[in-house]
N, C-alpha and C positions, 0 to 999 in steps of 0.2 A: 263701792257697791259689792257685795258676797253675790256669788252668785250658787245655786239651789245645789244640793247635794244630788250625786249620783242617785240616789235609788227617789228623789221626791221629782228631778228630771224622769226618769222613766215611767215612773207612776203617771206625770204629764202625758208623755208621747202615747201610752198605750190609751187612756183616758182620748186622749183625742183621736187616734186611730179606733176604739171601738165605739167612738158616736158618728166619725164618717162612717164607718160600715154598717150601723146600724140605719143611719139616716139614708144611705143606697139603697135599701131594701124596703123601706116606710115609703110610700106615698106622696111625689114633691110638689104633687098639684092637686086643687079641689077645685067643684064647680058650683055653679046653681044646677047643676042638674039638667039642664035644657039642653047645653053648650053640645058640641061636637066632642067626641073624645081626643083627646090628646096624647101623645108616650107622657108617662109621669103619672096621671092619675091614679091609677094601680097598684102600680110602687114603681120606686126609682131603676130598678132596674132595667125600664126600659129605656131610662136618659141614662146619664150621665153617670148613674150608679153601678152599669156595668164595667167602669173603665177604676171606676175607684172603689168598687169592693174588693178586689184584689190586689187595689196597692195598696189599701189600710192592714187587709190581713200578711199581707206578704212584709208591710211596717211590721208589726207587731212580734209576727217570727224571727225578722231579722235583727229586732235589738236582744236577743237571745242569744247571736250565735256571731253577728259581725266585730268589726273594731269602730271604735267611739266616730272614726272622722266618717267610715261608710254613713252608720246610722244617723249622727249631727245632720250629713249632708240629704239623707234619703228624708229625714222630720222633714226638712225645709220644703226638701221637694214636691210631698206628698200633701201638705198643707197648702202648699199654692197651687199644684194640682186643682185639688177639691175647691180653696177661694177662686178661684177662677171660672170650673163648673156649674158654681154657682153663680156667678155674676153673669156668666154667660146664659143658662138656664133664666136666668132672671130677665135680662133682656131681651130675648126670643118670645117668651112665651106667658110671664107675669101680664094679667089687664085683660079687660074686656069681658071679665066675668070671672077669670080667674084669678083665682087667690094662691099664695104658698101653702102647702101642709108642712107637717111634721114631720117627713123626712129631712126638708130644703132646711129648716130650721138646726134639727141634728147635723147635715152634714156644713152648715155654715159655722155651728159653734165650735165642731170638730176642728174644722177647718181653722179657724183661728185660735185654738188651740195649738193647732201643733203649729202652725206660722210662729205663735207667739212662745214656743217651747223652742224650735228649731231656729230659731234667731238667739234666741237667751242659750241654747248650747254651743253654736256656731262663735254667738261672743265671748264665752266662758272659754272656749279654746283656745280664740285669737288671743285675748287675753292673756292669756296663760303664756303662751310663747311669747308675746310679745316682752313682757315685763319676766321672762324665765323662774317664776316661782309659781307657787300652790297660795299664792294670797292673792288675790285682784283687789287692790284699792285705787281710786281715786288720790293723786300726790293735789 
């Protein structure tokens, strides 16, 4: 299996670092309208999206200016981070009249974006060391 070239991996990572960040700021919950307010309705920044607008944009900066093993390991981190926020965010507060918005949405895709970017770099690594060349195949 190849795995994805340096600049089509970062295109990845930033791609899912700017839909969590946008989806922190979007709205992670909606109502009928009746309901009690909730943190989320508004925008995300009153959940969860405080703790991860700042580590997607602080991702983004630092595939700029770190080395490949910080960044590999900061994708991972920052992508389970946010899948996590969400499943949590999901189970607290999803039901009983309320629905996900389009933030929850954006930062769940980001989210598994960069999971599934920060895995596929992480293995491209090991990879790499393992087998001591610039080919990764399957023997």
């Amino acid at each position: 299996m190849r795995s994805l070239s340096p600049s089509t991996q970062r295109t990845v990572v930033l791609l899912g670092s700017t839909l969590v960040a946008a989806g922190a700021v979007f709205p992670w919950l909606s109502s009928n309208g009746w309901l009690v307010a909730l943190p989320g309705l508004e925008s995300g920044l009153g959940t969860w999206g405080l703790v991860l607008l700042p580590a997607a944009l602080f991702l983004g900066v630092l595939h700029g200016f770190s080395s490949r093993f910080v960044t590999d390991t900061a994708t991972l981190a920052v992508g389970v981070l946010s899948l996590v926020a969400v499943v949590v965010y999901w189970q607290n507060t999803i039901g009983n009249g309320y629905v996900p918005a389009v933030g929850w949405y954006l930062t769940l895709t980001g989210a598994l974006v960069l999971v599934a970017g920060g895995v596929e770099r992480v293995w491209s690594r090991f990879g790499r060391q393992r087998l001591d060349t610039d080919d990764v195949r399957s023997v």
